[in-house]
Structure formats: structure tokens, C-alpha cells
Backbone as CSV, one residue per row, in Angstrom:
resi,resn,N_x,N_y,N_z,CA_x,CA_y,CA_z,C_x,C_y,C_z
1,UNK,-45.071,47.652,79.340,-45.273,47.829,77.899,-44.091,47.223,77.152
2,UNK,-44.606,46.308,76.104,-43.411,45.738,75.214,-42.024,46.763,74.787
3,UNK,-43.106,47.733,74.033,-41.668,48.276,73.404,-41.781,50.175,74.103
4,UNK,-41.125,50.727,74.348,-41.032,51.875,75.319,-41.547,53.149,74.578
5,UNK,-40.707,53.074,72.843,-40.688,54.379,71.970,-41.909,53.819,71.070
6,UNK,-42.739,54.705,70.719,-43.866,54.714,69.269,-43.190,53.902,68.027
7,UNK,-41.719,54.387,68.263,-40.784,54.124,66.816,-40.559,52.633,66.721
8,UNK,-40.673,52.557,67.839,-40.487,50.404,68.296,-41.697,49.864,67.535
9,UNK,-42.828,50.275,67.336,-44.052,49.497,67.326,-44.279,49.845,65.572
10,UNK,-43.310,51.116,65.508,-44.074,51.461,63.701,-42.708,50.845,63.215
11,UNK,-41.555,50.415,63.899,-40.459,49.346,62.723,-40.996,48.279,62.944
12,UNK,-41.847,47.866,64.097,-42.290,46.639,64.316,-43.322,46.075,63.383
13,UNK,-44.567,47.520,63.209,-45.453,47.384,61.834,-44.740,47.548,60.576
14,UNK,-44.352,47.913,59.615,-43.379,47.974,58.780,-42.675,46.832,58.283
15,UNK,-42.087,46.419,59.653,-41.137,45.142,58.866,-42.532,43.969,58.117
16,UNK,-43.842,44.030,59.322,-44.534,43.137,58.966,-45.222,43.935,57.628
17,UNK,-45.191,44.479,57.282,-45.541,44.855,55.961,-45.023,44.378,54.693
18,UNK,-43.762,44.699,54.910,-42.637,44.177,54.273,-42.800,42.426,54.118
19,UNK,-43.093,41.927,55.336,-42.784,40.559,55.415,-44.253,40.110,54.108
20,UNK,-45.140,40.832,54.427,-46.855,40.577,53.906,-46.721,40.369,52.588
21,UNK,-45.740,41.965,52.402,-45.982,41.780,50.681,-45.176,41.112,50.137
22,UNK,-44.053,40.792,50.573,-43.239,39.752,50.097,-43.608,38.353,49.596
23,UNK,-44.702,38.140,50.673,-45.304,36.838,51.049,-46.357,36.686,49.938
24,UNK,-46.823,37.782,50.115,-48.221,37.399,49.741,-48.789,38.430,48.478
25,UNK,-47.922,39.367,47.860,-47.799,40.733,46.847,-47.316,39.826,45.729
26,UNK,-46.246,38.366,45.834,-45.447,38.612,44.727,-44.588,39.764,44.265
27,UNK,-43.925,40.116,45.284,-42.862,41.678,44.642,-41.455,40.963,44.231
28,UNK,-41.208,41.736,43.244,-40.173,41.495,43.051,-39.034,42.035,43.348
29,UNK,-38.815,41.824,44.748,-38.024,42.752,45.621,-36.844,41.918,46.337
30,UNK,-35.564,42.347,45.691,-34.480,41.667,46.376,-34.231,42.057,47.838
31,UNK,-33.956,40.507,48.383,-33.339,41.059,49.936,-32.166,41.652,49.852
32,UNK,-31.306,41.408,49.114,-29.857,42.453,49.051,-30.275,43.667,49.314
33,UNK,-31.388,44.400,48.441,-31.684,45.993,48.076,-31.814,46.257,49.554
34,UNK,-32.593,45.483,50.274,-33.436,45.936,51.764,-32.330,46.050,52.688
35,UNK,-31.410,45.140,52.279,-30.040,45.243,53.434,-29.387,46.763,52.998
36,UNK,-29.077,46.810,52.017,-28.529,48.194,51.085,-29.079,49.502,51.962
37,UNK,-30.492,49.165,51.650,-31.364,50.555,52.091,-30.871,50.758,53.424
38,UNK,-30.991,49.415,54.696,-30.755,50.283,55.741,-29.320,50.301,55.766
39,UNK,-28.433,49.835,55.829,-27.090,50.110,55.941,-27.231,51.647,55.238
40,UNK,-27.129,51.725,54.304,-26.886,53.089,53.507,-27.948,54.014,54.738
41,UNK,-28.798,54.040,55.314,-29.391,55.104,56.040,-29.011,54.939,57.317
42,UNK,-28.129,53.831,57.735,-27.860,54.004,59.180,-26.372,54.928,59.012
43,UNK,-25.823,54.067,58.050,-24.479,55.106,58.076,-24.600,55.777,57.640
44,UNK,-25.658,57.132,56.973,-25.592,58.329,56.561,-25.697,58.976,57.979
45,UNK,-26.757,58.225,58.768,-26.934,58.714,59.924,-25.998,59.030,60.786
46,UNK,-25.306,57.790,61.060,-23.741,58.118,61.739,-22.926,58.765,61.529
47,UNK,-22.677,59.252,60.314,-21.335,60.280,59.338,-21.964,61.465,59.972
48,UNK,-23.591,61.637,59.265,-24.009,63.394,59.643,-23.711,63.796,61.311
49,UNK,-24.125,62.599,61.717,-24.043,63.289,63.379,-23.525,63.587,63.737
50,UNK,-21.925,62.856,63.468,-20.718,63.508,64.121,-20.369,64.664,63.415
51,UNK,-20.185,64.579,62.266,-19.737,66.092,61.369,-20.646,67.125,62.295
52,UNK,-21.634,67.079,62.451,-22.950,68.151,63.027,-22.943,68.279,64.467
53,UNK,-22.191,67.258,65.238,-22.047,67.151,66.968,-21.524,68.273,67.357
54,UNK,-22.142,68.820,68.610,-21.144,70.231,68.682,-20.418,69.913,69.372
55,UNK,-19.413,70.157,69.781,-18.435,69.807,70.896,-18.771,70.085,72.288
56,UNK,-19.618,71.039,72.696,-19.747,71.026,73.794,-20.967,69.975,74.656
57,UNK,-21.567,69.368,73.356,-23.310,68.665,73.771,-22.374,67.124,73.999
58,UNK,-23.380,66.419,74.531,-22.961,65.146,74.502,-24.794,64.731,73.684
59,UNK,-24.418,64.284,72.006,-25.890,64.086,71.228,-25.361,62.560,70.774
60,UNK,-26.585,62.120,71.303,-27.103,60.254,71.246,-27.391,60.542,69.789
61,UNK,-26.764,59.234,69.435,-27.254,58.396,67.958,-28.117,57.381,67.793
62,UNK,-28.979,57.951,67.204,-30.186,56.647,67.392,-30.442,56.275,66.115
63,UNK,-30.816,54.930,65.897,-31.118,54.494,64.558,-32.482,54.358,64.276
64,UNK,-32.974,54.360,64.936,-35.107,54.033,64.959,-35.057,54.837,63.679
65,UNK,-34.789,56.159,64.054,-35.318,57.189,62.547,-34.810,56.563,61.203
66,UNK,-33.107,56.256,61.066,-32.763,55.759,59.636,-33.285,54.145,59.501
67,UNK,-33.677,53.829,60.889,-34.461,52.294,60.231,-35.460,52.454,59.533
68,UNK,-36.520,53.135,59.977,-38.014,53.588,60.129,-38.028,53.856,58.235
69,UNK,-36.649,55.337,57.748,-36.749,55.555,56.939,-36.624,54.073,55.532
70,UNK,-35.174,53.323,55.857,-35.246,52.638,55.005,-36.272,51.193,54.647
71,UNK,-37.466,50.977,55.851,-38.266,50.019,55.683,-38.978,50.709,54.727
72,UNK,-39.578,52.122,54.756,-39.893,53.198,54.207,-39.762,52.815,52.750
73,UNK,-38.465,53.078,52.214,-37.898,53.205,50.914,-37.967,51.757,50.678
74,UNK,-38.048,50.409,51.322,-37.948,49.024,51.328,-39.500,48.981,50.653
75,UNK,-40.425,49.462,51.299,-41.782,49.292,50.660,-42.386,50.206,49.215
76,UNK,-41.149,51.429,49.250,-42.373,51.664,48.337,-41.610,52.220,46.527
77,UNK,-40.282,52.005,47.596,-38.836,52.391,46.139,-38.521,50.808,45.086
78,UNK,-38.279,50.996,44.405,-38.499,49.391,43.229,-36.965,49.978,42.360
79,UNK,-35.762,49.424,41.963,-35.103,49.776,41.880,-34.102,48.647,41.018
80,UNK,-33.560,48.564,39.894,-33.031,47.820,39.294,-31.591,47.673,39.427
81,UNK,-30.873,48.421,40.511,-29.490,48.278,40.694,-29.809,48.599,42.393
82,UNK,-28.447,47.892,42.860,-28.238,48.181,44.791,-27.662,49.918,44.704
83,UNK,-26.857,50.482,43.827,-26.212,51.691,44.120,-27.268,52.716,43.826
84,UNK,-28.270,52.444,43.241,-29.644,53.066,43.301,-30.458,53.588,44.640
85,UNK,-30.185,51.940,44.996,-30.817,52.066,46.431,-30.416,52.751,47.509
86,UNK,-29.007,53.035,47.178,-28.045,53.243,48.085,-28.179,54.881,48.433
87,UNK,-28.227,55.206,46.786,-28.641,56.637,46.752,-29.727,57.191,47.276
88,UNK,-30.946,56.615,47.276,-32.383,56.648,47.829,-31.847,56.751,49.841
89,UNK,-30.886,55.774,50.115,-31.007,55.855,51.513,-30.268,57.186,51.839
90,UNK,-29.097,57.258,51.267,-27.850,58.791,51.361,-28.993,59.951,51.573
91,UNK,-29.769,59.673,50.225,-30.122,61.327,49.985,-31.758,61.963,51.303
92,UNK,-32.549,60.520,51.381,-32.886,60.660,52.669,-32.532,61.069,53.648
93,UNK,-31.561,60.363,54.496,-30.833,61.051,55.758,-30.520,61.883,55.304
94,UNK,-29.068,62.079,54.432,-28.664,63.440,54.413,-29.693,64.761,54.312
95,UNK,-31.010,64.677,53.633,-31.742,65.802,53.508,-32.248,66.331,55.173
96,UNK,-32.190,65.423,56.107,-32.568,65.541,57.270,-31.725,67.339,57.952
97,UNK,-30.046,66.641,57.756,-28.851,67.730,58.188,-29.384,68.933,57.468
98,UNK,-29.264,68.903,55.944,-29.438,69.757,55.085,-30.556,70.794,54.977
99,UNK,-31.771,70.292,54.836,-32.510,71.303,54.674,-33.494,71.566,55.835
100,UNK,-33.482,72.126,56.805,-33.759,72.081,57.997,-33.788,73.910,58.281
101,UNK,-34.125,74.050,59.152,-34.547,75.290,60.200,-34.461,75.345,61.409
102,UNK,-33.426,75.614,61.816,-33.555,75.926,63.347,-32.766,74.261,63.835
103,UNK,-33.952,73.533,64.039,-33.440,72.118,64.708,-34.335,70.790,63.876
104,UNK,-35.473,71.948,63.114,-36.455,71.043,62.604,-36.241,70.733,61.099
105,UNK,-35.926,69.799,60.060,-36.247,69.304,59.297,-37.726,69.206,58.447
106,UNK,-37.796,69.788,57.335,-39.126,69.631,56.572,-39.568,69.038,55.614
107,UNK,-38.645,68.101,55.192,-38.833,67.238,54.270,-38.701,65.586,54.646
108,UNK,-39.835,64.987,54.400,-40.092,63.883,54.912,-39.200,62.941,54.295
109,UNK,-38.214,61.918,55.134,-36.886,61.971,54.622,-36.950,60.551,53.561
110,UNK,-37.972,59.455,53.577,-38.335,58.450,53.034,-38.840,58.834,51.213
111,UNK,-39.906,60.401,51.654,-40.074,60.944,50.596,-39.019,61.783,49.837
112,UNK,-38.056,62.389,49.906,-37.539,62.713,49.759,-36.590,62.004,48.594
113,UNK,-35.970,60.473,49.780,-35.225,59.794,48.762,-35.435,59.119,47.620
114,UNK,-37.062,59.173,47.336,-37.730,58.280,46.467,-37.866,59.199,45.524
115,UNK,-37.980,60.837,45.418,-37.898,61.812,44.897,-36.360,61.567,44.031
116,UNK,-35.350,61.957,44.590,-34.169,61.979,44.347,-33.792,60.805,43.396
117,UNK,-34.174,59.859,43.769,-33.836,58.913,42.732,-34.686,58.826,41.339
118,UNK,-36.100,59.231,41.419,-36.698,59.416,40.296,-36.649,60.245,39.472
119,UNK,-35.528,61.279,40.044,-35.148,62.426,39.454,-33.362,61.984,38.302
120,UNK,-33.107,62.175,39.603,-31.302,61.711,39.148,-31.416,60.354,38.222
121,UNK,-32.139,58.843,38.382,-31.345,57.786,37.863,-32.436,57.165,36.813
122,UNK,-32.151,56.313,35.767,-33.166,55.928,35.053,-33.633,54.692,35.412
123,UNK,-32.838,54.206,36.837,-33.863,52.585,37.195,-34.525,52.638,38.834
124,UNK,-35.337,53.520,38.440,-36.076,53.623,39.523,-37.769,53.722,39.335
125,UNK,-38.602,53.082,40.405,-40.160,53.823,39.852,-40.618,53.170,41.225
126,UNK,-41.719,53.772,41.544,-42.804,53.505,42.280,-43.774,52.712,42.030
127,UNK,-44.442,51.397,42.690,-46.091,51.290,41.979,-47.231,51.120,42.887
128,UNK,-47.583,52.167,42.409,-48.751,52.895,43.264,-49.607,51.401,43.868
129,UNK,-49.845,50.828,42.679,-50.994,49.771,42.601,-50.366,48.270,43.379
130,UNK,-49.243,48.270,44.004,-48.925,46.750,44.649,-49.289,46.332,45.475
131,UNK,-50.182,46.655,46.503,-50.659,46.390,47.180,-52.054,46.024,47.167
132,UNK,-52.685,46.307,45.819,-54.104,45.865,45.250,-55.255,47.053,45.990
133,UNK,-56.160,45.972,46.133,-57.188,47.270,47.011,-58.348,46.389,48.243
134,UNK,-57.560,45.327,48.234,-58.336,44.199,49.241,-58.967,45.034,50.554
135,UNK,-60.042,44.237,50.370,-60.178,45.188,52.227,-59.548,44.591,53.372
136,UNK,-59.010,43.617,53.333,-57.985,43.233,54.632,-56.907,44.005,54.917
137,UNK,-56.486,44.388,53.940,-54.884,45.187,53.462,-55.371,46.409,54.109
138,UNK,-56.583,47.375,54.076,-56.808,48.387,54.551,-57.152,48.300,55.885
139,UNK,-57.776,47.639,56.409,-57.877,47.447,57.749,-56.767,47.019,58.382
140,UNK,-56.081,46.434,57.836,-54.600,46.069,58.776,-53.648,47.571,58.532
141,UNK,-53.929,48.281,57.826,-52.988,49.633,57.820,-53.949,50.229,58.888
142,UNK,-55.367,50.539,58.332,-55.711,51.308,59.556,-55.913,51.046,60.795
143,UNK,-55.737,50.133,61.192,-55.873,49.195,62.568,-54.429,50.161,62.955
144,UNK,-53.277,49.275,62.527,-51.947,50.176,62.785,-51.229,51.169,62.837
145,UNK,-51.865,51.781,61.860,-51.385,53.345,61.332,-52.439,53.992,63.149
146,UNK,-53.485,53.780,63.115,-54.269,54.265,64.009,-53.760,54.041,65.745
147,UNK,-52.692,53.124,65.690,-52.528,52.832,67.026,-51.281,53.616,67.479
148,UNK,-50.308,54.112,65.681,-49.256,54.955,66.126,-49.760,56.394,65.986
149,UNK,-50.966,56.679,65.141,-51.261,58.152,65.374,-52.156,58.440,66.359
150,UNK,-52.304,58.071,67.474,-53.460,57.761,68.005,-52.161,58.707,69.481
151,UNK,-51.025,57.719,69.732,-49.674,57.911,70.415,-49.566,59.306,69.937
152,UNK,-49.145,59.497,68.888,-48.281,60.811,68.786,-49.078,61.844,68.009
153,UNK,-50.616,61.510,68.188,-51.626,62.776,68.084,-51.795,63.591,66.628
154,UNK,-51.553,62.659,65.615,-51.439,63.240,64.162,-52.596,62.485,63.303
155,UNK,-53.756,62.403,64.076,-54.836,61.992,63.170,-55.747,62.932,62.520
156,UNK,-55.261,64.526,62.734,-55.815,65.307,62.352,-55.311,65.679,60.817
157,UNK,-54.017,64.976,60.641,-53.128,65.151,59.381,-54.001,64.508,58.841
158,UNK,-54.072,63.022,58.796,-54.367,62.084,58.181,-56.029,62.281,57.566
159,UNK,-56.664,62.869,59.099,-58.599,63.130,58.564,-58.402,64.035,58.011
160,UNK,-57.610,65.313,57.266,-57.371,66.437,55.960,-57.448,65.745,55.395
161,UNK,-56.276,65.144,54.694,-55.369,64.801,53.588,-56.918,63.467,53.154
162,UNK,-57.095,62.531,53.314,-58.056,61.604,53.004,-59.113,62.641,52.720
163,UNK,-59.936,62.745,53.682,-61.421,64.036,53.592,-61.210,64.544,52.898
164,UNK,-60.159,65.737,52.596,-60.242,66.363,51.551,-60.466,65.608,50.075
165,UNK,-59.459,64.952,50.256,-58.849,63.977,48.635,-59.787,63.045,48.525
166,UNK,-61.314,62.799,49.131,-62.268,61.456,49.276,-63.017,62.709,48.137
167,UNK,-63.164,63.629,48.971,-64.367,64.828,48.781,-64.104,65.193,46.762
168,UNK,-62.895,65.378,46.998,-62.278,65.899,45.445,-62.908,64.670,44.195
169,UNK,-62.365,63.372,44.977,-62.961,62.347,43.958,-64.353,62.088,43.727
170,UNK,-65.077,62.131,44.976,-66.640,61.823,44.610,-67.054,62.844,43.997
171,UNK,-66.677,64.220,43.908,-67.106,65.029,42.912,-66.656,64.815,41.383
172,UNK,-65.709,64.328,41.292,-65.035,64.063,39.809,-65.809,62.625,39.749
173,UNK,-66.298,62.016,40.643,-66.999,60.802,40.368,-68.197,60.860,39.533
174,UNK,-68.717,61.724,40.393,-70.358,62.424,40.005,-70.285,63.427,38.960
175,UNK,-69.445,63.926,38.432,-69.592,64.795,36.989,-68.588,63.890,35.863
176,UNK,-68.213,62.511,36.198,-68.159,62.017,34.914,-68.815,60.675,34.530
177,UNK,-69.665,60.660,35.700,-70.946,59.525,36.033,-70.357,58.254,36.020
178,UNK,-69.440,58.350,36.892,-69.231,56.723,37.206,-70.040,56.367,38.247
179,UNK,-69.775,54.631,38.238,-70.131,53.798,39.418,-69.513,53.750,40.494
180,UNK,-69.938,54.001,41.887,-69.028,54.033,43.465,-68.624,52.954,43.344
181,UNK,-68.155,52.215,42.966,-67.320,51.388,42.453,-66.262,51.341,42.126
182,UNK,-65.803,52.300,41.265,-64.925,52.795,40.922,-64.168,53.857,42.062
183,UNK,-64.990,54.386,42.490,-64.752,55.465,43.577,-64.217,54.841,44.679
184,UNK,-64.844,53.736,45.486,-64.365,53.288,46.081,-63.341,52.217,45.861
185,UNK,-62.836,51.398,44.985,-62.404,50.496,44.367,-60.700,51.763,44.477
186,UNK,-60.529,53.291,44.096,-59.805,54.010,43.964,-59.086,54.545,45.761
187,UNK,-60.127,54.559,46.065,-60.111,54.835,47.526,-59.069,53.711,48.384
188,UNK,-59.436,52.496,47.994,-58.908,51.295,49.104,-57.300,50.581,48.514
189,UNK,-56.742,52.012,47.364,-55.387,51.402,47.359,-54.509,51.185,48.360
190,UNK,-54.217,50.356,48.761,-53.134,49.829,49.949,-51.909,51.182,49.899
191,UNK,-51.655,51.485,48.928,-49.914,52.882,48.753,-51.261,54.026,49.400
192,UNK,-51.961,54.198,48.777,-52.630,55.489,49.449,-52.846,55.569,50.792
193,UNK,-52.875,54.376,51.127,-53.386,54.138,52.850,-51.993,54.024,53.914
194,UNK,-51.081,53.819,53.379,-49.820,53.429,53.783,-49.036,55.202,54.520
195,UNK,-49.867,55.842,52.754,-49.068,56.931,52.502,-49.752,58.033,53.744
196,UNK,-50.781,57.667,54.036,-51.885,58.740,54.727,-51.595,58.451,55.733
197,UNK,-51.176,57.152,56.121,-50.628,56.765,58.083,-49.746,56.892,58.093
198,UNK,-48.667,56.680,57.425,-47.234,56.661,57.513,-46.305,57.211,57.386
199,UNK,-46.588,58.135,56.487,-45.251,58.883,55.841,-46.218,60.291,55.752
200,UNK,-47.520,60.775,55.380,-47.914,62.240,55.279,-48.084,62.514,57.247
201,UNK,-47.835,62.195,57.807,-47.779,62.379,59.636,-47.016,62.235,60.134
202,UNK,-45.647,62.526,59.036,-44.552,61.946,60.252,-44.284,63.686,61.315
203,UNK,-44.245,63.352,62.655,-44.471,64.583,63.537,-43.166,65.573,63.270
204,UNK,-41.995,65.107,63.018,-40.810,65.442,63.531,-41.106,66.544,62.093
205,UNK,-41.518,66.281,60.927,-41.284,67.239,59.455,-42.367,68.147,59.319
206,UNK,-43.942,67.387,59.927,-44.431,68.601,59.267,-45.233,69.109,60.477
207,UNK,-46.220,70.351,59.952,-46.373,71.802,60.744,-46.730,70.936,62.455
208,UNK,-46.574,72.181,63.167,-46.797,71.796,64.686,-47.526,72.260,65.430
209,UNK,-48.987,73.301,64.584,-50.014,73.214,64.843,-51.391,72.747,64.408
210,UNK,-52.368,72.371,65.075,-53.225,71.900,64.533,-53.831,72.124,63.360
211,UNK,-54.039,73.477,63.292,-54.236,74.280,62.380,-53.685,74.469,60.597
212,UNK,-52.166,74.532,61.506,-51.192,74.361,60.041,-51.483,73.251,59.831
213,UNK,-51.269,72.319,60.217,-51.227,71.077,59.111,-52.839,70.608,59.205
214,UNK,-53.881,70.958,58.951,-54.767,71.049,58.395,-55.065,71.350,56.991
215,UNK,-54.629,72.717,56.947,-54.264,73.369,55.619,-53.144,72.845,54.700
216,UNK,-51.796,72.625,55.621,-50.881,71.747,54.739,-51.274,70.545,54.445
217,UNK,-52.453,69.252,55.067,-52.817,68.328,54.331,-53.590,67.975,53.635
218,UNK,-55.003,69.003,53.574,-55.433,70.027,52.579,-54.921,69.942,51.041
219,UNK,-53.867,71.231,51.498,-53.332,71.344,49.815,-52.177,70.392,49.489
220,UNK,-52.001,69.594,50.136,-51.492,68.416,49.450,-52.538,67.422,48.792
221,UNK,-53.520,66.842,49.461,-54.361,66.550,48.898,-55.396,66.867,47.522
222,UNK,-55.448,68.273,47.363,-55.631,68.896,45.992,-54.474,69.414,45.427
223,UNK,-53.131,69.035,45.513,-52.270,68.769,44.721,-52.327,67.535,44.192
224,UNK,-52.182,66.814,45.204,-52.439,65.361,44.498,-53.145,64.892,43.318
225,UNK,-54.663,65.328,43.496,-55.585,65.569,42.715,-55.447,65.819,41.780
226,UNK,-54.953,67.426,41.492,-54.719,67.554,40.453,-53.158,67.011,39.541
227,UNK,-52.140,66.713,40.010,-51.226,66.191,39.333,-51.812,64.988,38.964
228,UNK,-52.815,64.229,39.474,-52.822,62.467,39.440,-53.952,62.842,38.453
229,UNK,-55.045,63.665,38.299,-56.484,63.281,37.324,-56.006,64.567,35.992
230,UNK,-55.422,65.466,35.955,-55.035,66.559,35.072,-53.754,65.963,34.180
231,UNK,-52.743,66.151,35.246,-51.301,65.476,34.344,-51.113,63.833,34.525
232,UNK,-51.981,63.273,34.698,-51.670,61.818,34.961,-50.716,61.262,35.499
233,UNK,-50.451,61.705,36.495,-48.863,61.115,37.403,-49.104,60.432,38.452
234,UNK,-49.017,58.826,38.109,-49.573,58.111,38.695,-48.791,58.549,40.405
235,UNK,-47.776,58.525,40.395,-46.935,59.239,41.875,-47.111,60.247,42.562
236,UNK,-48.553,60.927,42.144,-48.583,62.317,42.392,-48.287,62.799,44.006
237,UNK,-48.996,61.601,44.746,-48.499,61.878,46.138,-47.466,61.805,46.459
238,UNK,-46.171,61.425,46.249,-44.683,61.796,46.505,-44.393,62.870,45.844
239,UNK,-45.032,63.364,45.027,-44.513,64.766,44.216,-45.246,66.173,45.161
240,UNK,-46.654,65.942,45.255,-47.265,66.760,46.405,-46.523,66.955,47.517
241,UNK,-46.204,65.956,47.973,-45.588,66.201,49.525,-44.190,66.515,49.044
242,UNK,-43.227,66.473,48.376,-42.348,67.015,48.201,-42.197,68.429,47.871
243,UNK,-42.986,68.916,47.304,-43.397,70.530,46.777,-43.838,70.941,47.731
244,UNK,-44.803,70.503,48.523,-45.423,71.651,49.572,-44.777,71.282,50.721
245,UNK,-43.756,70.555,51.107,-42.897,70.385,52.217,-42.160,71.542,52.824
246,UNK,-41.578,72.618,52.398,-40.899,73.861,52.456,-42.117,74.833,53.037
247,UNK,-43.762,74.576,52.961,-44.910,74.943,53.614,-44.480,75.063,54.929
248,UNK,-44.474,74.015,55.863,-44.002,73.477,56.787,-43.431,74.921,58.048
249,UNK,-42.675,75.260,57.158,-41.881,76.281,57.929,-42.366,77.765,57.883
250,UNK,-43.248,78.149,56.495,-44.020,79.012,56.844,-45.412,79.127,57.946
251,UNK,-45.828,77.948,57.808,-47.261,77.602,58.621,-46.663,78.026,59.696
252,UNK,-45.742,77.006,60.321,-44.883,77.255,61.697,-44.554,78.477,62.473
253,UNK,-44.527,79.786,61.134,-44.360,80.809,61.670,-45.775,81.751,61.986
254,UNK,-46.613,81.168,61.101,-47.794,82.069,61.462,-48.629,81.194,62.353
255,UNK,-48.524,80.142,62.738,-49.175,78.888,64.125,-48.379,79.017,65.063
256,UNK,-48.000,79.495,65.912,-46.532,78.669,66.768,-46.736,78.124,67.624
257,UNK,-46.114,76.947,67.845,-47.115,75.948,68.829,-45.386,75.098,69.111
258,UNK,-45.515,74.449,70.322,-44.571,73.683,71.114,-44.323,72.551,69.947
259,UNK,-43.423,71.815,69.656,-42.767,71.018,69.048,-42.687,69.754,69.372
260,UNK,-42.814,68.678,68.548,-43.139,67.193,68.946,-41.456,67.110,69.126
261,UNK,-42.072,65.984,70.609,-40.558,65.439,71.036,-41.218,63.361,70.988
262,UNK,-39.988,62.783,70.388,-40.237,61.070,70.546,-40.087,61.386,72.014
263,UNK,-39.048,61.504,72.627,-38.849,60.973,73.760,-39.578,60.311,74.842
264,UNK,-40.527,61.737,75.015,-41.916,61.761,76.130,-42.917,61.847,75.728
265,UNK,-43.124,62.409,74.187,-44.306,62.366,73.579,-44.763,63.222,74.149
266,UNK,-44.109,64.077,74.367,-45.014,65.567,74.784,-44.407,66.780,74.256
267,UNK,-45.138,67.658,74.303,-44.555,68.752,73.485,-43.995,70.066,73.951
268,UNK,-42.711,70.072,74.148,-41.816,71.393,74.509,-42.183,72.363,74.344
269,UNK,-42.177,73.695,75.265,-42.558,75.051,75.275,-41.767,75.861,74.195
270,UNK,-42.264,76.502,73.286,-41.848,77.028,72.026,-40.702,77.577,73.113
271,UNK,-40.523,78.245,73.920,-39.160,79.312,74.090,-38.166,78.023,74.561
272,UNK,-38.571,76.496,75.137,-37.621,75.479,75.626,-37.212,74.890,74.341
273,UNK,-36.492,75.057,73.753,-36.633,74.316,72.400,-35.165,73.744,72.390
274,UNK,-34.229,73.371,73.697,-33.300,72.379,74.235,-33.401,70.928,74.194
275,UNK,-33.997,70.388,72.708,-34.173,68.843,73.010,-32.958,68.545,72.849
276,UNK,-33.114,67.351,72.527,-32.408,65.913,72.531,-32.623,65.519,71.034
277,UNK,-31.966,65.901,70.459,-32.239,65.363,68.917,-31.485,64.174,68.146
278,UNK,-32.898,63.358,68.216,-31.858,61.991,67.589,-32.555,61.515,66.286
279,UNK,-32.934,62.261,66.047,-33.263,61.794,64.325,-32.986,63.410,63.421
């Protein structure tokens, strides 16, 4: 097999994302920012680990995770200064150390930093719509997205969060009498599809039973909903998953189920909970 870890094949999809829309989006996206992003998330990565190393462990530093994150923030953060960007990568990793439980992290750390900056700075924004709604663009996410959730068993996230949020719209379709046209035309945004393979499944943040994150992708999905068709926020899905992220750890307690490991891709006995933590 080419590449050994899942994480090899989704920086491997990613960069070509990156490369696509560059190519072929018209973005107006500096290569400086993209260098920014990962530097700023590899060395947040490196600072936290050691501050956090215990002395008696011998804990590997791996970068897959702060790469993974800043291709992440490379695709979907838009940003009119580099110290912007910089902040977007900091506040990512760092939220990893920070707000965590036990060993696990609940805030998806890509989302997170795109949060943080839309909060704190005034040159920052998202656009939902850059990726258009081509059907090539969707089949090349789901072709890919499908070959890494397929590996690390999180297609049950992904069939909530869509199903639900398909179901929500064709009803708002049908009581304000539009054309499936529209419905579907809404459906095949490239950020929505990105967001449903990529970043709402990442294993390591959210719940770790089947069950829980059913329900957690669920009510993200009628969060979404309603922030995006009620308050008009075109971002509503980075705001959803940021709010119901802290879910995560309640589900966990009323599901309890063995814990995703990259390593082996298999999942540790809730009482073995001695990994190897490198993200």
C-alpha cells in the first residue's frame, strides 16, 4: 500500500483540492497565507507537546494532524492579512491541548480556528459558495471523502448530518413551492460536501458511539438549518458544529464505546485507554 496512515491519503486529497481550486475556482488565495497556515499549526503543535510531555512517557510528534488541519483552514479560511492566518492556525492546535477531557479533544480543530478568527479579527470570512455546485466537484469529494470514511468507519456521521439536513430542505422546499431545482442546485454546494466528508467526521473529536453521533449529526444538521434559513448565516455550518461540539462529551458518557485510534484503526477497550497520542 502507497501510503500506510488514512492521514497520508486525506493530506494527499486536500492538497489536490487546494491545487483544483486554485486552478480552476479562480481564488484569490495567496501562497504566502498557505505557507503561514501550516507553519503556524505545525509549530503550535510542537510548543504544546512538549509543555504537555510527561516526563515519564516517551510521546511522538506527528505532524499529519497540524498538516491535515492547516490544508483545512487553506481551503476554507479567506483572510486579508498573514497574522490573521496565523491566528486561525495557533488557535486550532492550541484548542486541541485546551479544551479536551480525559485524552480526547472535542472541538474540531480546523473548525474551531475559522471560528476564532471570525470572532476576534475584522479580515476574515468564509465563502460558502466557491466551489460552485458542478457535479464533477461533488463526485470527486464523494469518491474521496468515501474512500477515507469508508477506512475509519464514520459514514454513519456523514448519512445523519446530509439525511437529516436533505430531509429539512425538501420540506422547506415543498411549503414555499419551489422548483427541485433549486433544492438540488442547494444540495450540490462543493463547502457543504467538503464539510460533510471532511471536517463533520473527524474520529479523534466527535462522539464514539454509533449512536451518539447519530444524534450529534442530527442536531447539527437542524442547527444548521435553522441558523442558515431563520437568521440567514450564510456559515451556519461552522457555527453548528462549534456550539454543539462540547455534545461530544456528554453523548460519550451516556454511549461508552472504545475510542478511535489512527494508528491501527481499531478501537481500544474503554478500560485500555493507554494510547499513543499524536494529534
Amino acid at each position: 500500500m502507497l501510503c500506510k496512515d488514512i492521514r497520508d491519503y486525506q493530506i494527499l486529497f486536500l492538497s489536490l483540492f487546494l491545487i483544483l481550486g486554485i486552478g480552476t475556482r479562480d481564488w484569490t488565495l495567496h501562497p504566502e497565507f498557505i505557507a503561514v497556515a501550516i507553519a503556524s499549526c505545525i509549530i503550535t503543535q510542537i510548543i504544546c507537546s512538549l509543555i504537555t510531555k510527561s516526563p515519564d512517557s516517551l510521546q511522538l510528534i506527528n505532524i499529519r494532524s497540524p498538516l491535515i488541519t492547516s490544508l483545512g483552514l487553506s481551503l476554507l479560511l479567506r483572510v486579508d492579512h498573514w497574522p490573521t492566518m496565523a491566528l486561525a492556525g495557533f488557535a486550532a492546535i492550541a484548542s486541541k491541548f485546551v479544551f479536551k477531557v480525559g485524552e480526547k479533544h472535542f472541538f474540531n480543530p480546523a473548525n474551531f480556528g475559522i471560528v476564532a478568527v471570525l470572532t476576534l479579527t475584522n479580515d476574515a470570512w468564509v465563502s460558502p459558495g466557491q466551489w460552485g455546485e458542478e457535479w464533477w466537484y461533488a463526485l470527486l469529494f464523494v469518491g474521496t471523502g468515501g474512500m477515507i470514511l469508508q477506512r475509519v468507519g464514520r459514514w454513519d456521521t456523514t448519512a445523519a448530518f446530509l439525511g437529516a439536513y436533505s430531509l429539512l430542505a425538501a420540506i422547506r422546499n415543498l411549503w414555499l413551492g419551489w422548483t427541485w431545482d433549486v433544492y438540488f442546485h442547494h444540495l450540490m454546494s462543493g463547502s457543504l460536501l467538503l464539510f460533510s466528508l471532511f471536517m463533520v467526521t473527524d474520529p479523534r473529536s466527535i462522539p464514539n458511539s454509533p449512536m451518539s453521533r447519530i444524534i450529534w449529526a442530527i442536531s447539527i444538521a437542524l442547527l444548521t438549518f435553522i441558523l442558515r434559513n431563520f437568521f440567514f448565516i450564510p456559515t451556519a455550518v461552522f457555527w453548528a458544529l462549534f456550539a454543539l461540539a462540547p455534545l461530544t462529551i456528554l453523548l460519550d458518557k451516556f454511549w461508552i464505546t472504545p475510542r478511535f485510534s489512527w494508528e491501527n484503526k481499531t478501537e481500544l477497550p474503554a478500560e485500555n485507554n493507554q494510547l499513543t497520542i499524536i494529534n
